[in-house]
C-alpha angles and dihedrals in degrees: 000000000000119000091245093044083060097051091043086055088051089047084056096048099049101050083041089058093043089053089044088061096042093050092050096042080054093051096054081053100038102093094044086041083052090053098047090042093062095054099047129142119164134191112247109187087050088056090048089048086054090045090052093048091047088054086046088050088057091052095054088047089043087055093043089056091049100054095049084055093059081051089068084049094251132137120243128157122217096245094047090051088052090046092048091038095054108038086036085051084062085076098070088077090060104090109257090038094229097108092084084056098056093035087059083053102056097035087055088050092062093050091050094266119146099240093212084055087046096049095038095050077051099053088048097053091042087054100046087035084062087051100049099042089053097046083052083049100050085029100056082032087066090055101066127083083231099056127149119248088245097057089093113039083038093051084055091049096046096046092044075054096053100047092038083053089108101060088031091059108067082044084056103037092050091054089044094054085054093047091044095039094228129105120247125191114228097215117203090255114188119260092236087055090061100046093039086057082051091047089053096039084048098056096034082060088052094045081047090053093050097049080047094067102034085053093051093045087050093055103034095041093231144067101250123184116348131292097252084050086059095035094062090039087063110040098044089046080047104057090034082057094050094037097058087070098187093067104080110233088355089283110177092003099069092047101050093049084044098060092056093041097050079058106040084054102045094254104118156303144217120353094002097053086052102055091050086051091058103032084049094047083049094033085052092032098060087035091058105045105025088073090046086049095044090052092050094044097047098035114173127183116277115264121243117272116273128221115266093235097047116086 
């Protein structure tokens, strides 16, 4: 057996195991879920409103990505970021998780963008993205009467990280080009540029956070917990679920870190708490690819390039 035969079979296990777990954690859930199935009646116009807050959040990270593309000195409009970010974000589902990476690449390469300059933008805003995802998650944790001892000292770390995010990339970037194999050039990026992607990532968790709660109230029928309590259940299932890269989309891990978390922080349990876990894994789900589908299905050519100093 070949070394990456071996590590395939690994890759299999694992995500086998995850699911396992999943499954089982659903089963103890399933008659009380049933129950509460057949009396459903969700609001439709709140989930539309979270729909429409979770679009806004791309925007802000599509700007953000744009604009840490013109810090490399390269040229990107608005409408062909959208179109990379969203078909290249298909490649999360495919298990590793590089393939968005590489799809961003090759789809900046056809608009006249560099695509060291396209994969490396990508890296940085993934790493601040990270940071700024888990300082939402300590920060909106300390605000709950519940909170884990950790939050605090964690927030303090995690915002020293953030700021310090300037001297930490080219540390980063250089250990992810050996992981990856591929050089990638650690431009002098303004410090602004930096701190301006954290400023986005950081909003675009909060706007996450938001469409989280009003999705869990449509479909429960009532406001349970508090929005920094949701807020910090999101986003920490959601970065467990990005970081175990061999689970495509996060599927099972983000569940399975999401039903202790909708308890610890007052949310929900039973079938309740099961109900949000799977209406939020469909609600993301259709959120995350519709746009990607809808921009293969509907190609158009790529627009001109667009100055770096024009929005």
């Amino acid at each position: 057996m070949t070394r990456t035969t071996a590590w395939r079979l690994a890759q299999a296990a694992i995500v086998v195991a995850v699911l396992w777990f999943v499954a089982r954690k659903i089963g103890e859930q399933w008659a009380e879920f049933s129950a509460l199935w057949r009396t459903l009646e969700p609001n439709y116009a709140l989930l539309a409103a979270s729909a429409l807050v979770v679009l806004a959040s791309y925007v802000v990270l599509i700007w953000t990505w744009q604009h840490t593309v013109r810090a490399w000195g390269e040229r990107l409009g608005f409408r062909d970021a959208a179109r990379i970010w969203f078909v290249s974000n298909l490649g999360r589902y495919v298990p590793g998780k590089v393939w968005q990476i590489g799809a961003m690449g090759m789809l900046a390469q056809r608009v006249g963008v560099s695509p060291v300059a396209a994969v490396g933008s990508s890296l940085v805003v993934s790493i601040v993205n990270v940071l700024a995802g888990a300082a939402v998650a300590a920060i909106a944790s300390a605000g709950n009467v519940d909170a884990p001892s950790w939050a605090l000292p964690a927030t303090m770390a995690l915002a020293c990280g953030v700021v310090a995010a300037p001297w930490l990339l080219p540390v980063v970037v250089r250990t992810a080009s050996a992981v990856l194999r591929r050089e990638l050039r650690v431009p002098s990026l303004p410090h602004s540029a930096i701190w301006i992607a954290a400023l986005g990532c950081t909003a675009a968790w909060v706007m996450y956070g938001v469409a989280f709660r009003w999705m869990h109230i449509a479909l429960i029928g009532h406001a349970t917990g508090t929005l920094s309590g949701s807020t910090a259940a999101f986003t920490a299932s959601y970065l467990v679920g990005f970081l175990v890269l061999l689970a495509p989309g996060g599927i099972g891990v983000r569940e399975y870190a999401l039903i202790p978390m909708l308890d610890r922080f007052g949310i929900a349990t039973g079938g309740e708490a099961l109900l949000i876990v799977l209406g939020s894994r469909l609600w993301l789900t259709i959120l995350e690819v519709l746009p990607g589908v809808l921009f293969l299905l509907f190609r158009r050519g790529p627009t001109a390039p667009t100055s770096a100093s024009s929005e």
